[in-house]
ZADO-1210 file (C-alpha; in nm, 4 decimals, padded with zeros to 6 digits):
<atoms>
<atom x="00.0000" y="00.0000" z="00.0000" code="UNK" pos="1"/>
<atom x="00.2442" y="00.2228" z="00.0746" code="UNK" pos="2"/>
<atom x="00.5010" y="00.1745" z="-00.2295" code="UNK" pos="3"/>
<atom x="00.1628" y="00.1880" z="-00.4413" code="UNK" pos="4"/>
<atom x="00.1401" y="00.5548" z="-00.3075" code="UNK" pos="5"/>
<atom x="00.4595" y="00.6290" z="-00.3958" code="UNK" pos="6"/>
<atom x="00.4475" y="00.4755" z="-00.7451" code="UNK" pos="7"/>
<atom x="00.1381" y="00.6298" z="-00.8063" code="UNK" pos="8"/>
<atom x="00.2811" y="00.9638" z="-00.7165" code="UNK" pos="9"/>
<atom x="00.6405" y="00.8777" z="-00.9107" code="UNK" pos="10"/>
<atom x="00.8015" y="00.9607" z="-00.6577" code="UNK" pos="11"/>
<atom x="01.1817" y="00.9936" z="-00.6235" code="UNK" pos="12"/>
<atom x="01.4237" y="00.9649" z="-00.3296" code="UNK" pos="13"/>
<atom x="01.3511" y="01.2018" z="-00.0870" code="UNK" pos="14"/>
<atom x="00.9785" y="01.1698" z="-00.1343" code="UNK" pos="15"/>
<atom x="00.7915" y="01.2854" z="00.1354" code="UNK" pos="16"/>
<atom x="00.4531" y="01.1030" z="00.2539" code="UNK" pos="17"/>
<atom x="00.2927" y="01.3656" z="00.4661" code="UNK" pos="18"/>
<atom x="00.1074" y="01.2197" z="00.7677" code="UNK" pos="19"/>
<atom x="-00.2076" y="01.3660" z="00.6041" code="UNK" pos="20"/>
<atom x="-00.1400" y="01.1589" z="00.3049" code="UNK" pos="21"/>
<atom x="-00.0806" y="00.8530" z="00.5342" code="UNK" pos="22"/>
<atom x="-00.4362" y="00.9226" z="00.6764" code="UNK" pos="23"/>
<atom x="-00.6309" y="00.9970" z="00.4118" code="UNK" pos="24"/>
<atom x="-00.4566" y="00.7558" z="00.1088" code="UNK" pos="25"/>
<atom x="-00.4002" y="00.4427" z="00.3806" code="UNK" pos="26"/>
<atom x="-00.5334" y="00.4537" z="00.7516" code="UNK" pos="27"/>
<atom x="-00.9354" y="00.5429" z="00.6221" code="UNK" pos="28"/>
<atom x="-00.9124" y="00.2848" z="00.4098" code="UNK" pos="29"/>
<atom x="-00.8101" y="-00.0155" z="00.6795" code="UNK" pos="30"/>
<atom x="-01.0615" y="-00.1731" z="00.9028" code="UNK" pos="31"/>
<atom x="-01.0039" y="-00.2453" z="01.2675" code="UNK" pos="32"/>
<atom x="-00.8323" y="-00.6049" z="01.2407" code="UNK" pos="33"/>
<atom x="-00.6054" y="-00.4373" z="00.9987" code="UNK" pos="34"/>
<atom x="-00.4184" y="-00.1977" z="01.2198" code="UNK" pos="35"/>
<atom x="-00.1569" y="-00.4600" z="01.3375" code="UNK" pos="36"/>
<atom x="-00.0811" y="-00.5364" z="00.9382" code="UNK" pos="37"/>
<atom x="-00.0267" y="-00.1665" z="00.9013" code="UNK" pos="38"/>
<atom x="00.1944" y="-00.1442" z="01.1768" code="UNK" pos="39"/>
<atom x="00.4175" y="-00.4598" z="01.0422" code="UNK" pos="40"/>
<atom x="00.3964" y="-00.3401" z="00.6917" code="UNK" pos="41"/>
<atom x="00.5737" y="-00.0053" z="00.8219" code="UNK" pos="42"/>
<atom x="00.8332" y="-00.1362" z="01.0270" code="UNK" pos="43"/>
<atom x="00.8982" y="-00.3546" z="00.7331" code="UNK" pos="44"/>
<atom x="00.9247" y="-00.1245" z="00.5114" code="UNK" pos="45"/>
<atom x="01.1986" y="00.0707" z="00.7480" code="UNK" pos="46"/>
<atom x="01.3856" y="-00.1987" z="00.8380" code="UNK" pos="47"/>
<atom x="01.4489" y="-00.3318" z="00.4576" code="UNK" pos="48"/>
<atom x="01.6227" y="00.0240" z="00.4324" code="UNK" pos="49"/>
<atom x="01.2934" y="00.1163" z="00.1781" code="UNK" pos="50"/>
<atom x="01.1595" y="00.4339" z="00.3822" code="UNK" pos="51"/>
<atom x="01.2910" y="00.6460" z="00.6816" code="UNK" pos="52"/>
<atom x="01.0365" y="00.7530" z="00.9428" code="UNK" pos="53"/>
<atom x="01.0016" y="01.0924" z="01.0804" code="UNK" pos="54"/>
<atom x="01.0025" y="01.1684" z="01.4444" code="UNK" pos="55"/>
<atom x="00.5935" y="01.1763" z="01.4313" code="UNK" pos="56"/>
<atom x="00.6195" y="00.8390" z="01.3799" code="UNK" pos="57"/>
<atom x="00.3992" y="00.8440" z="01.0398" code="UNK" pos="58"/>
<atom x="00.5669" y="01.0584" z="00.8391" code="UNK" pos="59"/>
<atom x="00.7415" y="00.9043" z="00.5574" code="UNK" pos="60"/>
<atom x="01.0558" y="00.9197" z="00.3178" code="UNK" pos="61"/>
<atom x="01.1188" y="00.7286" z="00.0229" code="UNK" pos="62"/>
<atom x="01.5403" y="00.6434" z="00.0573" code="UNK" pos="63"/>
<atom x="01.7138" y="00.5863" z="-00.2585" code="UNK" pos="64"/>
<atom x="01.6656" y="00.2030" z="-00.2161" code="UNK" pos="65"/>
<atom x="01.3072" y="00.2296" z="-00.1985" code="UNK" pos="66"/>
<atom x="01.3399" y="00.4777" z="-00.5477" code="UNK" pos="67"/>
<atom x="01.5157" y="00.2006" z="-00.6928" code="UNK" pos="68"/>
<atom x="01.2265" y="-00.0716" z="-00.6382" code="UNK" pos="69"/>
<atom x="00.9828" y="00.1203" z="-00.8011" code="UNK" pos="70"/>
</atoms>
């Protein structure tokens, strides 16, 4: 879901995925049972080196790994 964002978006490294956009293009879209999935999908995604994470804790960056899988 979240590399779909950024694909849709073509984004390149340094791409920023605002908290708003986490909200409105991810999080409204998830039921209840599906909060723990988001949560492992995210952590993930940060420990394969494929986004950085903001001090907010939902703010995301694209890294120049994560640029290259797209």
């Amino acid at each position: 879901m979240f590399m779909t964002w950024f694909k849709s978006s073509r984004a390149l490294e340094g791409h920023i995925m605002t908290k708003q956009d986490v909200i409105n293009g991810i999080l409204k879209k998830l039921g209840p049972k599906e909060d723990r999935p988001f949560q492992l999908a995210m952590d993930e995604l940060k420990n394969d080196g494929i986004i950085d994470m903001k001090e907010d804790g939902v703010t995301l960056v694209l890294t120049a790994k994560g640029a290259d899988l797209l």
